[in-house]
N, C-alpha and C positions, 0 to 999 in steps of 0.2 A: 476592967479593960486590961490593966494590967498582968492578967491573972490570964487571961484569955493569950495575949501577946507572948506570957512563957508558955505556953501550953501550944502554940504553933512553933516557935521555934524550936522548941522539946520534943515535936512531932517532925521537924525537919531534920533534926539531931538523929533521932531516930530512924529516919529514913536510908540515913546515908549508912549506919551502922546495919540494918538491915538488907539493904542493898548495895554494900562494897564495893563490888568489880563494876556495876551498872554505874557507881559515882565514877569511879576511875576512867569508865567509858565517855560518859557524859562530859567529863574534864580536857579529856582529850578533843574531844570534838570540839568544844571549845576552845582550845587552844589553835587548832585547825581552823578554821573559821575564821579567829582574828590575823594566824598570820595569811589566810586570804581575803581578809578584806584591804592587809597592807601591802595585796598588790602580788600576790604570789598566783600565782596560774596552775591549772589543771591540780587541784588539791578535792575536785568532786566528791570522786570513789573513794578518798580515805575518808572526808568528812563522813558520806555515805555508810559506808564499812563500819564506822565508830558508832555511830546512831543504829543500829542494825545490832550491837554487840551489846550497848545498852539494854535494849528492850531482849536480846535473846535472854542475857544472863536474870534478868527481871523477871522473867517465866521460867527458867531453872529454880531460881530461888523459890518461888510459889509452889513450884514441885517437891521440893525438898522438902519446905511448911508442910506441905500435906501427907506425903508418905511417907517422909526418913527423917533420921536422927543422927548428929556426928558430925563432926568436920571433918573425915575422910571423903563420907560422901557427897556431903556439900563442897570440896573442891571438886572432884570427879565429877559433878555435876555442870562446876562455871568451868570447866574444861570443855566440856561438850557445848556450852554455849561458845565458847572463846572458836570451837570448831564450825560452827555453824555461821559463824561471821568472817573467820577464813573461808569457808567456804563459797558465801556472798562474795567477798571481794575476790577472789580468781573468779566466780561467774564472768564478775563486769571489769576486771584488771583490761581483755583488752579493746573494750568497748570505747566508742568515741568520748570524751568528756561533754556532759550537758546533751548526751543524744538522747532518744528518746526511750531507747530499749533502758538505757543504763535507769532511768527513772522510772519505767514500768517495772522491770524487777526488784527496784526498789521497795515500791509502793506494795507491791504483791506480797514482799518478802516481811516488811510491817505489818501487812491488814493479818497475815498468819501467823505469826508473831504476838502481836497484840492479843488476839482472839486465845492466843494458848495462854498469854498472861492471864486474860480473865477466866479461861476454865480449868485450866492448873489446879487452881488452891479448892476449886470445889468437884473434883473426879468423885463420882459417886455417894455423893454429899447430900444431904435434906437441905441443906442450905446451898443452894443446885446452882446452876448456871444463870436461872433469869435474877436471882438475888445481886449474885456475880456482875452480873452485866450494869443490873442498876445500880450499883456501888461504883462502876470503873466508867459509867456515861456522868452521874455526880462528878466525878472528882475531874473528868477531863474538864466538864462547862467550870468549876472551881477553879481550876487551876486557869484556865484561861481568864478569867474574870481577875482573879487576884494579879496575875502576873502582868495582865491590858495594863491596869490602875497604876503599878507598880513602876510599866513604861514612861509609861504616861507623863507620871511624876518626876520621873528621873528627865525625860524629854525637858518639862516644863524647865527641871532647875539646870540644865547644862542651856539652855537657850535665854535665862535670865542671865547666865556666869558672862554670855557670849556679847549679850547686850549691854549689862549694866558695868559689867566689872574687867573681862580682857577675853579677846576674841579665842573662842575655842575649834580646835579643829573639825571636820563636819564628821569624819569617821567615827567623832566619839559618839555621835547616835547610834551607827551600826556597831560597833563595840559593848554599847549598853545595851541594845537589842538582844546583840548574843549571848549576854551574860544573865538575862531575865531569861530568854526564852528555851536558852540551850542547855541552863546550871537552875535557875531557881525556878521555872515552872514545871519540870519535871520531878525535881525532889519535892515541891507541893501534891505533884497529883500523889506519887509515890505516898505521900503521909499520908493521905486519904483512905488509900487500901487497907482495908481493915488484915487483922491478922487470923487466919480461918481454922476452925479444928482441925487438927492433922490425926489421921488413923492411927498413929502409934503413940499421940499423944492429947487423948480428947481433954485431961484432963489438968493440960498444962496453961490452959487460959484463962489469965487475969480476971475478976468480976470486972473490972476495966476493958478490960479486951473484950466482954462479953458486951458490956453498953454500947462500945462504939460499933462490933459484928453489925448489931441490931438497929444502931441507930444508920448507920455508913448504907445498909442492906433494904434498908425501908425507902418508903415512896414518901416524899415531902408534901405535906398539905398542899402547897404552890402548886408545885408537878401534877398532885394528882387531879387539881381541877383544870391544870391547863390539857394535861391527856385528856380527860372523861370529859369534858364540857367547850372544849376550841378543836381539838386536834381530833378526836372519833368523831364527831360530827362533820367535821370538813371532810375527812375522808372519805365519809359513807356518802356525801354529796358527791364527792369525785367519782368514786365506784358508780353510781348510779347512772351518769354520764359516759363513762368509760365503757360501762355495760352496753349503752345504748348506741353509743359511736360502733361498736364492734358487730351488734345486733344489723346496724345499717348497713355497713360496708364489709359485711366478710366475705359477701361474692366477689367483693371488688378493690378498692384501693385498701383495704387492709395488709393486706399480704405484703404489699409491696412498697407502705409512707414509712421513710426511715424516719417521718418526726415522731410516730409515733412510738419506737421503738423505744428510744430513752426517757419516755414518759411510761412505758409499761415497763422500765427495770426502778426507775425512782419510785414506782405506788408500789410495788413488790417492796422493795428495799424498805419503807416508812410502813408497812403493813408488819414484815417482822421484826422491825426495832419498836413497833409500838405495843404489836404482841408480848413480845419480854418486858415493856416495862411497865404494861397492866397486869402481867399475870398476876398478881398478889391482890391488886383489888378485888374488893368485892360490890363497890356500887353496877345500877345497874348496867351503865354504859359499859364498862370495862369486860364485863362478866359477857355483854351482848357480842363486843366487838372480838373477844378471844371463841366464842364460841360462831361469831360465821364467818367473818373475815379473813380467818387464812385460810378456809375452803375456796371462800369466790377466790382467792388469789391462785389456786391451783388451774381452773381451766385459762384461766388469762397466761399466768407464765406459760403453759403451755402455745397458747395460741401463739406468743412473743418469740417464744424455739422455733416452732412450725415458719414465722416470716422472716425470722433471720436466715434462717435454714435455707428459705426460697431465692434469697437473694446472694447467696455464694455462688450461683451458676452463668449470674453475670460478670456478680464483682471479683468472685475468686475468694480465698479466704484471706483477712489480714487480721494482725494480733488483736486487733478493737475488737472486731467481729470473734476472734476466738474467743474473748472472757465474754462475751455479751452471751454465748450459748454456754461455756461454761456455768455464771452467773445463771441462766434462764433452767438450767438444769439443777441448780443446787434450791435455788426458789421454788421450786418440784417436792423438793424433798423436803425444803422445811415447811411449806405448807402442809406437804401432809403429818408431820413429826406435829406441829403447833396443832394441829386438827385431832388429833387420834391418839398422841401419846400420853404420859401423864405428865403432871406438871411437873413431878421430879426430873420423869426421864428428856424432856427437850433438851436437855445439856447435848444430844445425841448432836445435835446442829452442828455445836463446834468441832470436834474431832474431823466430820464428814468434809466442811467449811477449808478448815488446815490443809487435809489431804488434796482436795483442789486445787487450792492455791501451790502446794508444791508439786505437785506433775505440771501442774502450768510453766513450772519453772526446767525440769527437767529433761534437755533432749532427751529420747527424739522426739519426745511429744508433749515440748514445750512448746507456749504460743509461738518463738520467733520461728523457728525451726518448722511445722509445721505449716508456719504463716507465708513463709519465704516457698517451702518446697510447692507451694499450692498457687503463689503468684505465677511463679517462674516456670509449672506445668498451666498456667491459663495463657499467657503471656505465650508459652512456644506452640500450641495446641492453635491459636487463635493465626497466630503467623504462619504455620504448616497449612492451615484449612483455608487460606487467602494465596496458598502458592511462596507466602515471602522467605520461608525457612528451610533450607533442605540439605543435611548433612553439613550440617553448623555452618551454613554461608547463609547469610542476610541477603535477600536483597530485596529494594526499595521498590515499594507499588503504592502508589496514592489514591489511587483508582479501586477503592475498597470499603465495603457499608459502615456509615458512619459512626452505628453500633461497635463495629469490629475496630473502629479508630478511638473512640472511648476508651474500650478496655484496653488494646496496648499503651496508652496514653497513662493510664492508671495503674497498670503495674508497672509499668518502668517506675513512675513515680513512687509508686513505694516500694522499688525495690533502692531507688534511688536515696528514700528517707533512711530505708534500713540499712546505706551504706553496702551493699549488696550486687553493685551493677559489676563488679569486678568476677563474677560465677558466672557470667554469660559471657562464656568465649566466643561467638559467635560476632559479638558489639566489637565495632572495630575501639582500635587503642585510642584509651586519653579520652572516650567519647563522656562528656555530662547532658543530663537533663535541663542544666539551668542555656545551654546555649542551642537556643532553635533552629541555625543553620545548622548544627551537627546533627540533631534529631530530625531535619526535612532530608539532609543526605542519606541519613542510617536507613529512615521507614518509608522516606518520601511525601511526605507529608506533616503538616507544622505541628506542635502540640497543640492548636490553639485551635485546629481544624473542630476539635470536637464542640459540639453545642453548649456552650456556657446554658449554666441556669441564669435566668432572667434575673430572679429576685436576689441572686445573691450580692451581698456588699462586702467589697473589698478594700479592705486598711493595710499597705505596708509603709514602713519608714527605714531610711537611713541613720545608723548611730553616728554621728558624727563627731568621731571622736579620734581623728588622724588628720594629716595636716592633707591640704587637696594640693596637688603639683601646678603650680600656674608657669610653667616654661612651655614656649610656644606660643600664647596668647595676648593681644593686645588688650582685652578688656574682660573684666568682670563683674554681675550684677548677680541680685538676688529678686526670682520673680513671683507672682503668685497666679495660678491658673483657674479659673479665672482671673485678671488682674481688676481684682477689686479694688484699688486704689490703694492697697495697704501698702504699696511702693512709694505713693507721697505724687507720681504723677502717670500718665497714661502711658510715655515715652521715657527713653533714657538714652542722653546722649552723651558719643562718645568720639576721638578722633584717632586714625590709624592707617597708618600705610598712605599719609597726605590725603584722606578723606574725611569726611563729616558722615558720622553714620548713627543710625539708632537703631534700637534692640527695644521688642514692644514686642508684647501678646496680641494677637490677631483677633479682632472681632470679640462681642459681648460673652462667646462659651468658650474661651479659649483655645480654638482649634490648633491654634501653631504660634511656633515663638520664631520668630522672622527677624530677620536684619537687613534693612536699607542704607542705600544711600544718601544723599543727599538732595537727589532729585527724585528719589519715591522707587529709588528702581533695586527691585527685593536680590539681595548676596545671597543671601542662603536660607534654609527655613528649616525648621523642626516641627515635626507633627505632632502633637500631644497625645494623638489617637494609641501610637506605637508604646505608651504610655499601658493605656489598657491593654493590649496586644501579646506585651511582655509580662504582665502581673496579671492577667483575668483569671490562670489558675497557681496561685503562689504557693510554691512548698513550707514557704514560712513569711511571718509577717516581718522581722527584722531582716534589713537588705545589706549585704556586704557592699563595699565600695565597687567592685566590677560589675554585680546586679545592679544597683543602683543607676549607674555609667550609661547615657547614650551617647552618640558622637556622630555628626554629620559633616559631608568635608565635599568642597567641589572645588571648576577654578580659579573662582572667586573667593573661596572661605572656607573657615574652618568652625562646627561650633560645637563646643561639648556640654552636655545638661548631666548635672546631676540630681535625682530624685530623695529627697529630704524628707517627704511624707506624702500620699496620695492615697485618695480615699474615691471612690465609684460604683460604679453599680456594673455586671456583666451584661449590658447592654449596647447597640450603637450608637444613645442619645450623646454627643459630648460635651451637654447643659451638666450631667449627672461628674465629670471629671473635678476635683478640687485638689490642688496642686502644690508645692511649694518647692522653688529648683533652684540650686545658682549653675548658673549658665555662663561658660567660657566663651571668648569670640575673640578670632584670628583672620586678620583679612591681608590678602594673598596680593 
């Protein structure tokens, strides 16, 4: 055990030694991170940037390993990564913090990244890219597993310190989080990565180096019977299904059920991660599932292109829908590389994979940039052919097919998400999405016009995490909608302005939050319906304090609700509302 315990630490020693600038990266991010978790603001995009630099310079070095020799060009090397993570960061410098582009390019600029780590060290190698892959899907499941436990236990002992010995701050959890997962479960995976022939020096590797190549590179007894005997078999049940759902409906609801579409990029996705990681077996499942499975996956990605493809002429194009055809087109191609190549050459995947993901990134025909020019041509295409658009003057008609109230509905919306509304000169000043009197004046018509789906269930909440203004107000309660009694009673009474008044939810569905007098005779009410009204289609589930905000006021009263969490269904039942509000009341 003992022997075992130096021999990871030895390999962690080593890790850092081999990937210098990537530690150096990694440290930094760490350091970032804690002084954001003590409260520092808008540190996103550096954290971001640093983790991005990490993983570039960690694929340089792998490149190095396999073609060159020298410290000259192993710095010229983490130069050019140290460039490509400048580069990242002016992408997203001046993108919103926490928006949603700044994390799709994120994610994009890893998945390409990653993928160059693991085919890096094997460019034209016998010991090829699917060896590659099963060595670097090993060590991420490792490193996550070691570094959980690792949590875990550090969890366990700062929560005894806190109970039995003297109260610990609560940050030191997330502290110790960032220190497992930001510093020690990366230089875990990192010691995993075997060390691979390199072309100018085949003959520089350890009989050590060679055990671990083989042993790092191999499929584990575990692995290989949970692949060959759980995971191919469920699949070929799924295909056979899938086949048959598509066989039914291709005259008809195929083309056009977005449920199906992220079930036809996940059986693609799991057909060629399991393709590389049986290509080496030789039982018979593994041998059956490399030789038909990534064919049937060629006419399905296909079919998946063809119904996303159909449904840009309603929707318009948005950045989701661009990598979904991105994505449905590169499944194209590695089915057919996994079908007909040899098993050396599949490595072809990644390179193809890479270059993808970077035109996705690059105007002008990156996802946002094409995503946006493609809204914002449906969006004015749609308002010109209803009469509302004409030599950049808007104006307002309600009196237009419901269809056509959809789609403006939905590109403002994301052009609104992509921070974007500011390119449409036309939009009078200061106008947002989130306020529906501005959007019934702009188009004439509410956002809300458009036909909710039935089945959909809607969760937002308020962070409550700012103090609420109570000047103005005589009294304040906290309610629940329905008023399940978790108030303690049906009514709440209070006295104001020389009356006797109560504040009570209306009726067993909570229709309305009302204020009486003292002889039953109702101040003011609030609807709960305007509850669904204003959230049936939310741009996001967490609610700012003004979203959140309703406010009713006549000669009698004043009341203001604030929405704390509400969950419903887009329908008109108001059994289906469940609510939780404190409610201001001002009586006049």
């Amino acid at each position: 055990m003992l022997k075992a315990l130096r021999q990871n630490i030895s390999g962690l020693a080593s890790s850092v030694v081999r990937f210098p600038v990537t530690a150096a990266f990694l440290l930094a991010s760490a350091v970032l991170i804690s002084v954001s978790i003590g409260g520092e603001d808008e540190l996103t995009r550096y954290i971001l940037a640093a983790i991005t630099g990490a993983l570039a310079c960690a694929a340089v070095q792998m490149l190095h390993e396999r073609f060159f020799t020298g410290m000259a060009i192993r710095m010229a090397l983490y130069a050019a990564g140290v460039a490509v993570t400048a580069l990242f960061f002016w992408s997203v410098y001046a993108l919103p913090d926490n928006g949603t582009e700044l994390f799709t390019r994120f994610s994009v600029t890893m998945l390409a990244l990653f993928i160059a780590f693991i085919w890096a060290g094997v460019i034209k190698e016998p010991c090829g890219f699917a060896e590659s892959f099963i060595a670097a899907f090993k060590a991420v499941f490792e490193s996550a597993f070691f570094s959980g436990v690792l949590f875990l236990g550090c969890a366990l002992i700062i929560a005894a310190v806190d109970r039995l010995i003297t109260p610990v701050d609560g940050d030191a959890y997330a502290h110790t989080a960032n220190i497992v997962f930001t510093v020690i479960a990366p230089f875990i995976l990192l010691s995993l990565i075997p060390v691979y022939p390199g072309r100018a020096k085949k003959e520089a590797l350890t009989e050590t180096q060679r055990e671990l190549l083989d042993r790092r590179t191999g499929c584990p007894k575990f692995l290989e019977i949970l692949l060959s005997y759980i995971i191919i078999p469920l699949t070929g049940i799924f295909t056979v299904i899938l086949l048959v759902y598509i066989l039914l409906n291709i005259g008809g609801n195929f083309w056009t059920d977005n449920l199906l579409e992220p079930m036809l990029i996940a059986y693609t996705l799991v057909v060629i991660v399991v393709s590389l990681l049986v290509s080496r077996l030789e039982n018979r499942m593994a041998v059956l599932f490399v030789q038909i499975f990534p064919k049937v996956m060629i006419p399905i990605a296909v079919f998946q292109i063809i119904a996303s493809a159909l449904l840009l002429e309603d929707t318009g194009l948005t950045f989701g829908r661009y990598y979904v055809l991105l994505y449905g087109a590169f499944a194209v191609f590695a089915g057919v590389a996994l079908s007909f190549a040899p098993r050396v050459k599949i490595g072809v995947i990644a390179p193809v994979l890479i270059v993808l993901s970077v035109l996705s990134l690059i105007p002008p025909v990156d996802a946002f940039t094409v995503s946006l020019a493609s809204q914002t041509a449906t969006l004015e295409r749609t308002l010109e052919a209803n009469g509302m658009l004409s030599d950049d003057t808007l104006t307002p008609d309600g009196d237009i097919p419901s269809a056509d109230k959809t789609r403006i509905i939905a590109s403002v919306e994301y052009l609104s998400e992509m921070d974007k509304l500011n390119t449409l000169i036309w939009l009078p000043d200061g106008f947002t999405v989130y306020d529906d009197a501005a959007f019934s004046r702009a188009f004439g018509f509410s956002r809300y016009d458009a036909p909710p789906d039935a089945n959909a269930y809607i969760s937002v909440y308020y962070n409550n995490n700012e103090a609420l203004p109570i000047t103005g107000f005589d009294a304040f309660a906290e309610l629940y909608v329905p008023d399940s009694g978790k108030t303690g009673h049906q009514a709440i009474l209070f006295e104001a302005g020389g009356k006797n008044c109560v504040l009570s939810v209306a009726g067993t569905d909570g229709g309305a939050v009302i204020v009486t007098d003292s002889n039953g005779t109702e101040l003011i009410r609030f609807e709960t319906s305007e509850i669904i009204n204003r959230f049936a289609q939310p741009e996001k589930s967490e609610l700012t304090l003004t979203e959140a905000t309703f406010s009713v006021e006549n000669e009698l009263a004043a009341l203001k609700a604030v929405v704390l969490n509400a969950d419903f269904k887009t329908q008109p039942t108001l059994s289906d509302v469940s609510a939780r509000l404190y409610v201001f009341v001002a009586i006049k």
